[in-house]
C-alpha positions as CSV (number, residue, x, y, z in Angstrom):
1,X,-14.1,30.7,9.8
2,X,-11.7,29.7,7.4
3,X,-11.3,26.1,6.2
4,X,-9.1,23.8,6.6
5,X,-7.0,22.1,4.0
6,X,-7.1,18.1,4.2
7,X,-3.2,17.4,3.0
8,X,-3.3,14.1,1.1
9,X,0.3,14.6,-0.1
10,X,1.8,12.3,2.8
11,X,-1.3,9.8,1.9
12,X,0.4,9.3,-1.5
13,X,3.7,9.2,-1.0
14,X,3.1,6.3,1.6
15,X,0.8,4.4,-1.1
16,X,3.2,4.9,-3.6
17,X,6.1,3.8,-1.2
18,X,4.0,0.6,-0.8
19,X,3.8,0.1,-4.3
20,X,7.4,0.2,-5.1
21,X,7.8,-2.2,-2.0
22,X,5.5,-4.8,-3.1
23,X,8.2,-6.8,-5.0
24,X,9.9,-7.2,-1.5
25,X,8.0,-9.8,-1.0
26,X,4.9,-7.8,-0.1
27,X,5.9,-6.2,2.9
28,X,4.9,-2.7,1.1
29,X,1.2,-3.8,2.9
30,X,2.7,-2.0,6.1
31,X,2.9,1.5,4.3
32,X,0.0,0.9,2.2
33,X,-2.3,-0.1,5.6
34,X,-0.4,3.1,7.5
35,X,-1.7,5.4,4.3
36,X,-5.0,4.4,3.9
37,X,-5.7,4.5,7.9
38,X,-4.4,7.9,7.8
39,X,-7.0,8.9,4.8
40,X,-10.2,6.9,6.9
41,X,-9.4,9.3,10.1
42,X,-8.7,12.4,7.9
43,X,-12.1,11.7,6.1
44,X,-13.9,10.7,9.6
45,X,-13.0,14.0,10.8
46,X,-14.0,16.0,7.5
47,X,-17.4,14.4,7.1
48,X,-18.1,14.8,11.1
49,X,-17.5,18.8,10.1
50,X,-17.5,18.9,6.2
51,X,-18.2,22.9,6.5
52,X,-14.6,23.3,7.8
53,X,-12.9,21.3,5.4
54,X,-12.1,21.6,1.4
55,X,-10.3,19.5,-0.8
56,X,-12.4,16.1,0.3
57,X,-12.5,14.6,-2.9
58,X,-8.6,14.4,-3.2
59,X,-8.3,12.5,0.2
60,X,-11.1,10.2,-1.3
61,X,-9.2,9.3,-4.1
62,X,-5.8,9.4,-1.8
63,X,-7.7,6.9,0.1
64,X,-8.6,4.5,-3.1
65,X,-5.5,4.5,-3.8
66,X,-4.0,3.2,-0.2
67,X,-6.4,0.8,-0.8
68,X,-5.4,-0.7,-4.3
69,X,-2.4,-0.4,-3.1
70,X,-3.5,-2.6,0.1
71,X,-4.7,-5.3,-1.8
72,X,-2.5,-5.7,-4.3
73,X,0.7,-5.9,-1.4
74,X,-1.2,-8.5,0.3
75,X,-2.3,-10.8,-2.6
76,X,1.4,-10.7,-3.5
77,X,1.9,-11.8,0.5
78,X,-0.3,-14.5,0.5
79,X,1.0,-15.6,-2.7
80,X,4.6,-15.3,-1.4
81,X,3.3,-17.3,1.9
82,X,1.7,-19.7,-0.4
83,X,4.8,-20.7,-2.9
84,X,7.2,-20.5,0.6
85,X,5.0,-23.5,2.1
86,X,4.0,-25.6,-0.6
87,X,7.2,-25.6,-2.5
88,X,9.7,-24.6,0.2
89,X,12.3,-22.5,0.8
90,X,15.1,-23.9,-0.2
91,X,13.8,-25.2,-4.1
92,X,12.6,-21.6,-4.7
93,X,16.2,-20.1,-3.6
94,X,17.8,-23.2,-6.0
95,X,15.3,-21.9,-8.7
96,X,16.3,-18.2,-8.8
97,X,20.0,-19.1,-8.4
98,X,19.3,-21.4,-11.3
99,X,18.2,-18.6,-13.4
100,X,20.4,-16.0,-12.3
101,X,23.1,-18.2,-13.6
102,X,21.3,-18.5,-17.3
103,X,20.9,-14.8,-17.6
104,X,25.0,-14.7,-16.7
């Protein structure tokens, strides 16, 4: 029987995706969460049947990624949540206006 590739190429692009869209205010945690759930049930499936896959390791380290990736979106969320409610909304938009003005 010939084995069956595990494809960890869509895996990275999504975690990378996340990365680049954790300065949106950490909403890159969506594309992050969707990568690294796609690398658990890739990897469930391989070690249920790990004679008919190869390339395991690269959808492990796929997977750690996702996951770095993970965490760092949501810290930056809750830190986003947290500067949002104790500060408010309005004094952080009057701050960045303020410095976008300086920088001018």
């Amino acid at each position: 029987m010939e084995k069956q590739k595990l494809n960890s190429t869509i895996v990275y692009v999504l975690a990378i995706l996340g990365f680049l869209c954790c300065c949106f205010g950490g909403i890159g945690f969506i594309f992050a969460g969707i990568a690294f759930f796609m690398a658990q049930s890739k990897l469930k499936e391989a070690y249920a049947n790990p004679e008919n896959y190869e390339n395991i390791e690269g959808m492990k380290t796929a997977k750690i990624i996702a996951l770095v990736v993970l965490i760092i979106n949501l810290l930056f969320l809750i830190r986003v949540i947290y500067v949002i409610s104790t500060v408010g909304w309005d004094v952080m938009m009057e701050q960045s206006r303020e410095m976008i003005e300086q920088f001018q």
